[in-house]
C-alpha positions in Angstrom: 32.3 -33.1 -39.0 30.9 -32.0 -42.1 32.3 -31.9 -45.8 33.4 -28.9 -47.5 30.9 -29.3 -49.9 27.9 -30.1 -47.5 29.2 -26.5 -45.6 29.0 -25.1 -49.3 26.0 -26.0 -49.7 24.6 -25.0 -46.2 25.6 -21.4 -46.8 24.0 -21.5 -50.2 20.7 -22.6 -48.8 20.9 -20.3 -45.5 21.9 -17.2 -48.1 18.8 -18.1 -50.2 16.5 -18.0 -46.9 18.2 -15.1 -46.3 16.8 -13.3 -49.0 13.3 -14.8 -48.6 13.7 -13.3 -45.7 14.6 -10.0 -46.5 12.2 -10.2 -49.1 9.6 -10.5 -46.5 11.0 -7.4 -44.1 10.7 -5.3 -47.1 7.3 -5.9 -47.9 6.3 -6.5 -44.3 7.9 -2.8 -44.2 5.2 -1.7 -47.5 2.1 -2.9 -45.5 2.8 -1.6 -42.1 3.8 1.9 -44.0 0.4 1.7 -46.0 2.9 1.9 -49.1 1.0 -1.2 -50.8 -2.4 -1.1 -49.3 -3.1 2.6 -48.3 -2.9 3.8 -44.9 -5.3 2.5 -42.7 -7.4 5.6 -40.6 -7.8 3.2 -37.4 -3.9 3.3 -36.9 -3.8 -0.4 -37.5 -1.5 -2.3 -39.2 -2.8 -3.9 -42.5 -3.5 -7.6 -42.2 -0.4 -8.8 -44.2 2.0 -6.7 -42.2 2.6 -8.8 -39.3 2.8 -12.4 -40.5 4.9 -11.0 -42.9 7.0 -10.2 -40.1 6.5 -13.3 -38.0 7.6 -15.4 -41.6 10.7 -13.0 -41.6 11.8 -13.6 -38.6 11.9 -17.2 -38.4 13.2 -17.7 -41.7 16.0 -15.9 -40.9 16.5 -17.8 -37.4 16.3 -20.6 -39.7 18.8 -19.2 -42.0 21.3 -18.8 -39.0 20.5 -22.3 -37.4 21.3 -24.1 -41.4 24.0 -21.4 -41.6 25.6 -23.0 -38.2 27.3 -26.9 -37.8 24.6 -27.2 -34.4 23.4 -30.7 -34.6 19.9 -29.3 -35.1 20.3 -27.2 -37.8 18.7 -29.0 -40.9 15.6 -29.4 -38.5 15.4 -26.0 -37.8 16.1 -25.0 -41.5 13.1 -27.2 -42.2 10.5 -26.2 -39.9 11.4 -22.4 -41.0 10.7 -23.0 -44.7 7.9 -25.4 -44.1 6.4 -22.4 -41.9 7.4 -20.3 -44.4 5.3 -22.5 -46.9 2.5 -22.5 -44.7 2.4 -19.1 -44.4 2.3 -17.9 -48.0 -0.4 -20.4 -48.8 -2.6 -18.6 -46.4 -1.4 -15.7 -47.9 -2.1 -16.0 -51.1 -5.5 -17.5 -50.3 -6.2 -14.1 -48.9 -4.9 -12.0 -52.0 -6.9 -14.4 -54.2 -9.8 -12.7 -52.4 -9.1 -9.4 -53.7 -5.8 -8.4 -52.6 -3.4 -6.0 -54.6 -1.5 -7.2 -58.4 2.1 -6.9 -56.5 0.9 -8.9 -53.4 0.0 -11.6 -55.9 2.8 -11.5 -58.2 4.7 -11.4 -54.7 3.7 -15.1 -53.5 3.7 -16.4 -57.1 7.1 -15.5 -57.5 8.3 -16.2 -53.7 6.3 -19.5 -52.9 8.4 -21.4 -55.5 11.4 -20.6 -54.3 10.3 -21.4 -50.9 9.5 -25.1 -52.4 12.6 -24.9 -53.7 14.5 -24.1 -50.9 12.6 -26.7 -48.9 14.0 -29.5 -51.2 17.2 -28.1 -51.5 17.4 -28.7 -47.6 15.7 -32.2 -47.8 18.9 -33.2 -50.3 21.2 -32.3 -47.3 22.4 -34.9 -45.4 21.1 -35.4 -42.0 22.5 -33.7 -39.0 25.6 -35.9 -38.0 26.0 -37.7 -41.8 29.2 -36.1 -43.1 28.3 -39.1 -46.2 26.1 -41.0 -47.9 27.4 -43.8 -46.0 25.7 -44.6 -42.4 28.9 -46.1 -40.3 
């Protein structure tokens, strides 16, 4: 059984990778729409657009999983964010090559917080621990 505080705290951090992952629908949105890139004549999406999407969605399954008491949940939480992390490295190794201002400004500003969130789920006690006390 949890705390009330450590259930606070999970719904804080599964609202924050909510919003990363919103964050990553809408601009997964922008580069499949050609809204940030330009359309693309082939009919192809543009590069960003689907790992955009692939982030998005497993943050959020993260978000739900952290959001939940499951047993597994701060493990899931963590391997979303990590991916997460992962991902917007790569990404922003590719805007660094020439990619768009907002693209850039857009993993500046988001890859922080996905550090952030990442240690704000490490300082959550492990599945099962309802204290700092192991009985």
């Amino acid at each position: 059984m949890q705390t009330r505080t450590t259930t606070r705290r999970r719904r804080r951090i599964a609202g924050l990778m909510g919003l990363e992952a919103l964050s990553l629908a809408v601009f997964s949105t922008l580069h499949f729409s050609g809204a940030i890139h330009g359309a693309s004549t082939t009919g192809a999406a543009p590069a960003a657009a689907v790992p955009e999407a692939v982030i998005c969605v497993v943050l959020a399954a993260g978000a739900v999983s952290m959001r939940s008491a499951r047993a597994r949940s701060r493990r899931d939480a963590l391997a979303a964010t990590g991916f997460a992390i992962l991902g917007f490295v790569v990404g922003l190794t590719s805007t660094l090559n020439g990619g768009p201002v907002i693209d850039l400004a857009y993993h500046l500003t988001v890859l922080p917080l996905l550090v952030a969130t990442l240690f704000a789920v490490l300082g959550t006690p492990p599945d099962g621990v309802t204290s700092g006390r192991r009985r």
